[in-house]
PAMARTI-632894 format. One record per residue (C-alpha): chain; y, z, x; residue number from 1. Coordinates in Angstrom, 1 decimal, padded with zeros to 4 digits, always signed. Example, Ala and Ser with C-alpha at 12.3 -4.5 7.8 and 13.67 -1.06 7.14 Angstrom:
2
<pt A,<-004.5,+007.8,+012.3>,1>
<pt A,<-001.1,+007.1,+013.7>,2>
END
This chain:
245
<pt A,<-024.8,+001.0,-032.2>,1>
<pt A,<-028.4,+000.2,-031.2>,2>
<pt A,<-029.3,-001.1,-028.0>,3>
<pt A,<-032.2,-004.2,-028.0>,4>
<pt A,<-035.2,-001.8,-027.2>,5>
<pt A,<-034.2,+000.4,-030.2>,6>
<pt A,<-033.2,-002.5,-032.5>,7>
<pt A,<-036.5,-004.3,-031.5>,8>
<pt A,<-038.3,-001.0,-032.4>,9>
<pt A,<-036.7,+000.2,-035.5>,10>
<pt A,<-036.8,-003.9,-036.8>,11>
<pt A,<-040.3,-004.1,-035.8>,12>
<pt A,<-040.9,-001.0,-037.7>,13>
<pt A,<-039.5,-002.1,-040.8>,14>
<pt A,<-041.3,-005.4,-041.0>,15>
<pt A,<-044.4,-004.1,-040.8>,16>
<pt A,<-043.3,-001.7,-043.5>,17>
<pt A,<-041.9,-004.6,-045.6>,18>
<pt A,<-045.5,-006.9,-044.7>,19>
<pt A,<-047.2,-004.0,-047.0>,20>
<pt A,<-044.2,-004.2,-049.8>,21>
<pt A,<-044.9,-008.0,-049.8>,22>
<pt A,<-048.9,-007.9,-049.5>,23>
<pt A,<-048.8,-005.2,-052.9>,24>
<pt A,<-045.9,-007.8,-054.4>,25>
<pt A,<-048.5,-010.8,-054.1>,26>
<pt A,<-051.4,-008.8,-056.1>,27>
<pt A,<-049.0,-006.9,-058.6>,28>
<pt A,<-045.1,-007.4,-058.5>,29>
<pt A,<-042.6,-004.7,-056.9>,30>
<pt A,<-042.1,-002.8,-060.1>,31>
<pt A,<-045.4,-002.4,-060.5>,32>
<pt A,<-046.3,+001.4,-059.7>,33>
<pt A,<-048.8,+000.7,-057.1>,34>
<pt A,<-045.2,-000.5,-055.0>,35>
<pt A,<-042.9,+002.4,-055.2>,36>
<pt A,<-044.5,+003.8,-051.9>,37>
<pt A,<-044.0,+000.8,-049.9>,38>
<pt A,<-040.8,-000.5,-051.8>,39>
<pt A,<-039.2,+003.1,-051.0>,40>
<pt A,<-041.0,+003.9,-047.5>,41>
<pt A,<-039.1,-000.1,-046.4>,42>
<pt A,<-036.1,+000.8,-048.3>,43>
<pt A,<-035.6,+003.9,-046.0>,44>
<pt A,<-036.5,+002.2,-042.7>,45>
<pt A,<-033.2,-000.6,-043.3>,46>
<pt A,<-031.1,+002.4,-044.3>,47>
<pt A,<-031.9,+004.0,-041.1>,48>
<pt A,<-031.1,+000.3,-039.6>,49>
<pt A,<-027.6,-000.8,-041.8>,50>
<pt A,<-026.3,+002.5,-040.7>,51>
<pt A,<-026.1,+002.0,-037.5>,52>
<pt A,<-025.9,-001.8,-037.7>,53>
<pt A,<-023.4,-002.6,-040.6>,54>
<pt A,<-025.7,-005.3,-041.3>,55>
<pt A,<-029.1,-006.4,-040.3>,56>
<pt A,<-030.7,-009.7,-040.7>,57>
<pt A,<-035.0,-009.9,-040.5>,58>
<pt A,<-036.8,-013.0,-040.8>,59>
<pt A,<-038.8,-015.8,-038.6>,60>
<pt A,<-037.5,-018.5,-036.3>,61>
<pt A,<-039.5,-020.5,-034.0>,62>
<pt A,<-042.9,-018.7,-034.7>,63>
<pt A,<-040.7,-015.5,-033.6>,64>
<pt A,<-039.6,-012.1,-035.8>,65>
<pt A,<-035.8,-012.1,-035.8>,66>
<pt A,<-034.2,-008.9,-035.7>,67>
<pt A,<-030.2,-009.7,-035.7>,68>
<pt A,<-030.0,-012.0,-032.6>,69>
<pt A,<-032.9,-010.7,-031.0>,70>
<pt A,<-036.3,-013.2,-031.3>,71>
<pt A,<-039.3,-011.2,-030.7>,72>
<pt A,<-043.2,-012.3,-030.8>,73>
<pt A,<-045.5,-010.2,-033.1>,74>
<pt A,<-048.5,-011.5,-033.6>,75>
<pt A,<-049.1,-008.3,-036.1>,76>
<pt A,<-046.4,-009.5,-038.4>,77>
<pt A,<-048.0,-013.3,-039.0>,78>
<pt A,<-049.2,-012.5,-042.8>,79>
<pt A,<-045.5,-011.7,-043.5>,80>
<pt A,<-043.8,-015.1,-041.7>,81>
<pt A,<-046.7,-016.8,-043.3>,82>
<pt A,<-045.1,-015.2,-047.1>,83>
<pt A,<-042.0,-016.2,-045.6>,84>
<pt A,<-042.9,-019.7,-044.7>,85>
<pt A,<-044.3,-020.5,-048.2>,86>
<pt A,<-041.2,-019.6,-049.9>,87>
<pt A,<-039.1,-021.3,-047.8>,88>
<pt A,<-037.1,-018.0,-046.6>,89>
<pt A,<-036.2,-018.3,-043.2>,90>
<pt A,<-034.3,-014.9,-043.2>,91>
<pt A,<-032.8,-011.9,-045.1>,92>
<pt A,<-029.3,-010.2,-044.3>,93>
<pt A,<-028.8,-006.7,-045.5>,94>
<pt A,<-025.5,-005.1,-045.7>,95>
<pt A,<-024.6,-001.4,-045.2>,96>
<pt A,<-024.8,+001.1,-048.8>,97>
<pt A,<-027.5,-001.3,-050.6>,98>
<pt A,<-029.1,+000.9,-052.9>,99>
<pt A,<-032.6,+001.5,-053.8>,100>
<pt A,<-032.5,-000.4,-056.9>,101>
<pt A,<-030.6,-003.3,-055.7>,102>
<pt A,<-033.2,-003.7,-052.9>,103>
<pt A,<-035.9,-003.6,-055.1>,104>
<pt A,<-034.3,-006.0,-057.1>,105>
<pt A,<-033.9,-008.4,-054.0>,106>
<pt A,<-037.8,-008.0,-053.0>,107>
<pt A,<-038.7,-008.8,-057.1>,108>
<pt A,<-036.4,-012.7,-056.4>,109>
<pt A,<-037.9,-013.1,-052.5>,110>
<pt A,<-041.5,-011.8,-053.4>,111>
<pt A,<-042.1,-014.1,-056.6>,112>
<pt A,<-045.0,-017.4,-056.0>,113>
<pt A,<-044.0,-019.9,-053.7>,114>
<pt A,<-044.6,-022.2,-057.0>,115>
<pt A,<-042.5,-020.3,-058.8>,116>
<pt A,<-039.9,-021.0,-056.7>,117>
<pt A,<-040.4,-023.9,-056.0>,118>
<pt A,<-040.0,-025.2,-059.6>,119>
<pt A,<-036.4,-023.0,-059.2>,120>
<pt A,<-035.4,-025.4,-057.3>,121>
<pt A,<-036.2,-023.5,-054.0>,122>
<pt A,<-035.4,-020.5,-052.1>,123>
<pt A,<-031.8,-020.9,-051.8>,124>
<pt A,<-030.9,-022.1,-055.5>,125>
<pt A,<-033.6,-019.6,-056.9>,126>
<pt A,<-031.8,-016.4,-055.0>,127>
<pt A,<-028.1,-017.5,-055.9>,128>
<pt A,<-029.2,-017.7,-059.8>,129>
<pt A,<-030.4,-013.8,-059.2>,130>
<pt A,<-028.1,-013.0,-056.2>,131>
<pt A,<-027.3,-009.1,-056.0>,132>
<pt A,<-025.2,-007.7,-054.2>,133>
<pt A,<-025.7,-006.7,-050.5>,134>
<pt A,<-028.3,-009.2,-049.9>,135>
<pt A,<-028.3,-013.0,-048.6>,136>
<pt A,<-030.8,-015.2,-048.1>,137>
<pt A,<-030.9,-018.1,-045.5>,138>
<pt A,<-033.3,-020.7,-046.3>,139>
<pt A,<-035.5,-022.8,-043.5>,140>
<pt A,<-038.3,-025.0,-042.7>,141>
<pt A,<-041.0,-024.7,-040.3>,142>
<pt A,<-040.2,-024.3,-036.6>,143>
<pt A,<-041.5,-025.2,-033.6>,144>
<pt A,<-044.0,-022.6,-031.6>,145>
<pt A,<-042.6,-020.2,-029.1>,146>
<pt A,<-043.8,-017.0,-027.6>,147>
<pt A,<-041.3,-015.5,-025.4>,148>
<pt A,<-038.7,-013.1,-026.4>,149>
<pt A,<-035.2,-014.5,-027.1>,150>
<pt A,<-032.0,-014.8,-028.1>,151>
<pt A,<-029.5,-016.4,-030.2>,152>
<pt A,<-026.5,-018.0,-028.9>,153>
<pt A,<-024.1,-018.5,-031.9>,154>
<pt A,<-024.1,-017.9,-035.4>,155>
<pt A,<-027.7,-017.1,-037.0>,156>
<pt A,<-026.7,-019.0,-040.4>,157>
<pt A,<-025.7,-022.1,-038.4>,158>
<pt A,<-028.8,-022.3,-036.2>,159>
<pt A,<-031.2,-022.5,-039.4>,160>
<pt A,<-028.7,-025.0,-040.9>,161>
<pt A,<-029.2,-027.0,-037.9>,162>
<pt A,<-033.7,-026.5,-038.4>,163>
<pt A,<-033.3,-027.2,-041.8>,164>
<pt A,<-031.6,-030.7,-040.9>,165>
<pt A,<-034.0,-031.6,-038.1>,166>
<pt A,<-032.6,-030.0,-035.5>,167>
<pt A,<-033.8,-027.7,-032.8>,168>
<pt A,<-031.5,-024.7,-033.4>,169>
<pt A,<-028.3,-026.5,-032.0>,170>
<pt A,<-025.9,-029.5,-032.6>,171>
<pt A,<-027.4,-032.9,-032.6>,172>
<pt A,<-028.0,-034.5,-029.5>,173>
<pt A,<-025.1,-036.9,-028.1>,174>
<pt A,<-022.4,-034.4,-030.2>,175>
<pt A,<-019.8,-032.6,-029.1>,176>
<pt A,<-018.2,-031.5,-032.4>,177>
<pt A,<-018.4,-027.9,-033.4>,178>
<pt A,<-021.1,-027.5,-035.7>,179>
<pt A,<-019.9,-026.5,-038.5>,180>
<pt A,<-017.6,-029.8,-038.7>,181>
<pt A,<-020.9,-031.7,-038.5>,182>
<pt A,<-022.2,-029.4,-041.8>,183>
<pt A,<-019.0,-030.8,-043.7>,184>
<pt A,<-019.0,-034.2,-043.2>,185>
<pt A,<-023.1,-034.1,-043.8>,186>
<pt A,<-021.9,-032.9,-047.0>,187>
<pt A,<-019.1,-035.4,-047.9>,188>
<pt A,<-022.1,-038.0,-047.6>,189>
<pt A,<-019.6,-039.0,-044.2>,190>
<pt A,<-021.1,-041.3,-041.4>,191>
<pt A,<-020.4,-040.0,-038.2>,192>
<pt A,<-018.8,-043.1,-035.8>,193>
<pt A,<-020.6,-043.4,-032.5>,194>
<pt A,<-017.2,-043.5,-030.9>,195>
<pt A,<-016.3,-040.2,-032.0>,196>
<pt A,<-019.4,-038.8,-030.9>,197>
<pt A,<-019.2,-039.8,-027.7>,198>
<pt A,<-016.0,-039.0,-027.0>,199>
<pt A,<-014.2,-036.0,-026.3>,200>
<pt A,<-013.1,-033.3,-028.9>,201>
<pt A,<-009.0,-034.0,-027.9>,202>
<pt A,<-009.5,-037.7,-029.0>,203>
<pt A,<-011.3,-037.1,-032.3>,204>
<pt A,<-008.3,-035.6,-034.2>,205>
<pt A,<-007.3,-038.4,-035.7>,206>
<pt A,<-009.5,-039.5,-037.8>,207>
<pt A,<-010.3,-036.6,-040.0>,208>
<pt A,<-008.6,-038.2,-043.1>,209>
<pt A,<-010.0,-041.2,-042.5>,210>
<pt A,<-013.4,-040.8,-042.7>,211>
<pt A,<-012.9,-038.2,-045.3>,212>
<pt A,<-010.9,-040.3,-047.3>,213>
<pt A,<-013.8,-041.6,-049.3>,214>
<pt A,<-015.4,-038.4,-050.3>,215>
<pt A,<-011.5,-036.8,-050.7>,216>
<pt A,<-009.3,-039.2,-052.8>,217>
<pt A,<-006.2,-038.0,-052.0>,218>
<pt A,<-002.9,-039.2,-054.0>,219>
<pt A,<+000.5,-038.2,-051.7>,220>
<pt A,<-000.1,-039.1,-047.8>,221>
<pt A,<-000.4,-036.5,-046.0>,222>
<pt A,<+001.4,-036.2,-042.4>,223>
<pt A,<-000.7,-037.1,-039.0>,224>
<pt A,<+000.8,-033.8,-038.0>,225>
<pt A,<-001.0,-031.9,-040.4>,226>
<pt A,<-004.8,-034.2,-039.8>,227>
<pt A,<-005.4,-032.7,-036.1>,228>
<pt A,<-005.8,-029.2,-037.2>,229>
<pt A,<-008.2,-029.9,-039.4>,230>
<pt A,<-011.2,-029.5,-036.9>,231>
<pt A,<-009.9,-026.8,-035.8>,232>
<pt A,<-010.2,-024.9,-039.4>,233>
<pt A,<-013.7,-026.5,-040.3>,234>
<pt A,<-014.4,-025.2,-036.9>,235>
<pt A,<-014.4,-021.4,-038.9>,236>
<pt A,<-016.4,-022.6,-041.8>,237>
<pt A,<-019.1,-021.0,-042.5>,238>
<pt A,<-022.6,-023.3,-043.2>,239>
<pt A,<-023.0,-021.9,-046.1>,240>
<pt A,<-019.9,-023.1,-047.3>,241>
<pt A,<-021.0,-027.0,-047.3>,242>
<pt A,<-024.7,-025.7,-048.7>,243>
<pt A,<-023.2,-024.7,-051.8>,244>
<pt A,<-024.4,-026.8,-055.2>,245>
END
């Protein structure tokens, strides 16, 4: 395991090493042979990072380089958020044993024109037509400035989610319902009742088949017993999940 001083190094490291990848990418493409250098000297800095880690995440929050949980300033890495920001990629997550070739392949869907993309129906419908295998994108908007070091209190996927809707990296204001309940019913085209958003989490377990019943025909009645838990499950939903087309 890394500590934050090394993962903030050895992240730093790589995305200056993926900035060059992405700079060659815009005049040429990554199988072009004017790549192979940077494609392979990036490749090798994640390996040295998704050994240790498992998995490692690397993109831009708040005007910030985010490395895992860790935010970070670097003013050095500003051409690559700005690539970022014009395709709509908030982030990247790398799992452990990627190969060369399947990273290569990832940078070839991420490093294509904005406009190109765009047309695909953006960043997140444009990589799940061409996933491969190891990587995941997590698609964002344009955050608010900040310069100071951080860190993020949750779940990474959830806090974009939460940008991408107009949010500011959190649940809604006046909410007390876990996050990823709010996703669902955002999804299900469901109004949220100001009563239940004002009111504590015990009392809102009864109307989860209520309010979904529009969205969720459902033909045999199902037992108030079964309703409260409900929450609970969607509680362990991932964002994703109720992203999906």
């Amino acid at each position: 395991m890394l500590d934050k001083n090394q993962l903030k190094i050895l992240g730093l490291k790589y995305g200056r090493l993926l900035q060059s990848a992405f700079r060659i990418a815009n005049m040429f493409s990554v199988e072009h042979r004017a790549a192979d250098a940077a494609v392979r000297q990036s490749y090798d800095s994640l390996n040295e990072l998704v050994k240790q880690t498992q998995q490692f995440t690397f993109g831009f929050f708040d005007h910030r380089v985010l490395l895992n949980s860790l935010l970070t300033p670097d003013k050095s890495l500003a051409t690559l958020e700005a690539d970022f920001s014009r395709r709509g990629l908030g982030a990247v997550v790398f799992s452990a044993g990627i190969t060369l070739g399947r990273y290569r392949n990832a940078l070839a869907v991420i490093t294509a024109s904005a406009e190109t993309i765009e047309a695909g129906g953006g960043m997140r419908k444009w990589f799940s037509m061409r996933a491969v295998e190891g990587v995941r994108v997590i698609a964002a908007r344009k955050g608010t400035t900040a310069s100071e070091e951080g860190e993020f209190k949750g779940d990474v996927e959830s806090q974009f989610a939460s940008q991408e809707m107009g949010g500011g990296g959190g649940p809604p204001a006046g909410t007390n319902l876990p996050f990823t309940l709010q996703l669902l019913l955002e999804a299900a085209a469901c109004k949220m009742p100001q009563a239940v958003t004002a009111a504590p989490l015990g009392r809102c377990w009864n109307w989860p088949r209520n309010l979904l019943k529009p969205a969720f025909p459902v033909r045999k009645k199902i037992p108030s017993s079964r309703c409260w838990r409900w929450p609970e499950r969607w509680r362990n939903l991932s964002p994703t999940f109720c992203s999906r087309p």
